[in-house]
N, C-alpha and C positions, 0 to 999 in steps of 0.2 A: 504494500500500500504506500504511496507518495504521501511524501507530508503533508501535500495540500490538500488529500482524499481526508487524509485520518482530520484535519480542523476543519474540515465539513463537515464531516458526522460531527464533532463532538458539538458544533456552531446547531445545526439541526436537530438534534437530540437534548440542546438545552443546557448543553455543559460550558457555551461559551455563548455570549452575546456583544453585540455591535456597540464598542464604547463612543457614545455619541459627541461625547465631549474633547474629543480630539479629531483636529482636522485631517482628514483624508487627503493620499499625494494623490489620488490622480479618483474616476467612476470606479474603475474597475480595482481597487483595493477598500480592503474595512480593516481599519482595527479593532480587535478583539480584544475579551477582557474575562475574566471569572465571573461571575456573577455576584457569589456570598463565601462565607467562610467554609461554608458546610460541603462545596462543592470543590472547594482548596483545598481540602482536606484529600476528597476522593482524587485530587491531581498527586497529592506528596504520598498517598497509600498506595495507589492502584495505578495511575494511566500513566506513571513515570516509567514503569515497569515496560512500555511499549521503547522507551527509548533506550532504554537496555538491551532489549531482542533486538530491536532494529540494527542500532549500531554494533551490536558486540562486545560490550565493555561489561564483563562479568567478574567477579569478586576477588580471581585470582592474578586476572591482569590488571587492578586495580591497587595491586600489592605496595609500590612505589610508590603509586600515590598518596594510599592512606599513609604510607611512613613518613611520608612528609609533611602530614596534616598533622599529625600526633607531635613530628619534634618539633613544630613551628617553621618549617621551613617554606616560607610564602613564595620564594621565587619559584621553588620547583613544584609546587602546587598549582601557580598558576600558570606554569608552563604546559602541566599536566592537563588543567581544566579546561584549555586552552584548546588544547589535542582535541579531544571530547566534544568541545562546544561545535567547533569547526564540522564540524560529523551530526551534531546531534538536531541540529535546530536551524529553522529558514531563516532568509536574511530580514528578511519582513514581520510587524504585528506583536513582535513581543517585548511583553513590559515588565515589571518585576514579578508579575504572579508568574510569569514562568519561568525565567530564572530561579524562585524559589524553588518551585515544584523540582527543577533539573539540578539544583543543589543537592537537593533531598534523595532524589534519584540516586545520586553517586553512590551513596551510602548502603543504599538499601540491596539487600541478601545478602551483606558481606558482615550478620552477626553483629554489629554494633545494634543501639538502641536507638532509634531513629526518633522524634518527636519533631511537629512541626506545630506553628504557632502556639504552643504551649507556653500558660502562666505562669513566668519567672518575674521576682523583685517586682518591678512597679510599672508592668506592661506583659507584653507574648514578643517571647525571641523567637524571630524567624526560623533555626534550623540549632536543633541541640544534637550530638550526635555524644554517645557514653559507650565507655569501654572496661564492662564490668571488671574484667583479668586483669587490668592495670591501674582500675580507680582513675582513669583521667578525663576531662570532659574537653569537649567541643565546641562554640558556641559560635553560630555564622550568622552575620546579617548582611542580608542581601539589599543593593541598590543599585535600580537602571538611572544609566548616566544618561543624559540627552547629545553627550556627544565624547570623541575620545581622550579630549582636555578635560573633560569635568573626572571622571574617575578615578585619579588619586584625591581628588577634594570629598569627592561621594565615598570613599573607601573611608575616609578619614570624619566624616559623619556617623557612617556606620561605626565606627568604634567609639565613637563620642554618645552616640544612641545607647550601644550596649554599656556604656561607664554609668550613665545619668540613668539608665532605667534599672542598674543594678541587675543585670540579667545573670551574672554570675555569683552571686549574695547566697542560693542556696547549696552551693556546691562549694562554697569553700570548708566547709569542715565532712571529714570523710573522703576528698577526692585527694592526690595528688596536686595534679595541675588541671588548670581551666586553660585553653587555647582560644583567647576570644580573635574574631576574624571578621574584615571589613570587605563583603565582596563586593563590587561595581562590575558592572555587564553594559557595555554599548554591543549591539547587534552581537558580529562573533567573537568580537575581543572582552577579557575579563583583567579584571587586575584585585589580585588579592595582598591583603596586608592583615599583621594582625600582635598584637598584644599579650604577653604571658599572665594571667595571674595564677601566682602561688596558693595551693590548697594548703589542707589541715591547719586550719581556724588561725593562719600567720593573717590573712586582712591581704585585700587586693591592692597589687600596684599598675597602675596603668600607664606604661610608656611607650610609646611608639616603637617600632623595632624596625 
């Protein structure tokens, strides 16, 4: 099935609609949008799993990657996600709900503990990802840039987001380390940056890295 088959169904089936509030480049294109939360959900659970099969990116070729996510190391993750994106998603139509959902995707059957918009501190962090054998957590926020100067600023939001909403507050006693992460998505470029904080009840420090 072509990308553009499978966002027909989902556009005719109700799982995406026509966001009216952004201008269209030309008749023959529509911006698309999620609807509610309840249907974001079914994107980070279920229809990410299409971009899996499609592309090929399954748990054990994703080996690298995730070690790079754990030790912090942002350049090669987003080199990595980079790979992935390139492959996974049209050039057209997409805004942060899908970036989220295709965050979330990475993760999923590779045994971590996936949560999406779940209530952390003093809001919902876009993408937590937990790794019970090691006690270490994950925390990614996601944001579409409107172009590819703005995503080290929008990266750098996103982790200002996760400080001031406190998304990492429940996890510092009992985990290791928290990896908080500022992800930016223009079309197929990403740019990842991201933050240590220290577990086991030491108090988080938040410094750019």
């Amino acid at each position: 099935m072509s990308m553009i088959n499978f966002f027909s169904i989902l556009y005719f089936t109700g799982y995406l609609t026509i966001d009216r509030s952004k201008e269209r480049r030309n008749d023959k294109e529509a911006i698309l949008k999620i609807p509610n939360e309840e249907i974001k959900t079914i994107f980070g659970d279920t229809i990410v799993e299409w971009f899996q099969e499609t592309i090929g990116v399954k748990a054990a070729e994703r080996s690298e990657m995730f070690t790079a996510w754990w030790n912090g190391d942002a350049k090669t993750v987003t080199d990595a996600v980079s790979i992935i994106l390139n492959d996974a998603i049209s050039y057209y139509d997409y805004k942060e709900d899908y970036y989220h959902a295709f965050v979330a995707g990475l993760f999923s059957g590779a045994g971590y503990l996936v949560t999406s918009n779940d209530e952390n501190g003093l809001g919902r962090s876009d993408v937590v990802v937990k790794d019970s054998k090691t006690r270490k957590v994950i925390i990614i926020e996601v944001k579409h840039s409107d172009s590819e100067d703005e995503m080290e600023k929008d990266c750098l939001k996103a982790l200002q987001q996760i400080d001031l909403k406190k998304y990492a507050s429940k996890y510092l006693n009992g985990y290791k380390t928290v990896q908080c992460y500022g992800a930016a998505f223009f079309q197929k470029k990403c740019l990842i940056q991201k933050v240590t904080v220290p577990g086991a009840g030491k108090g988080a420090v938040f410094e750019l890295e």
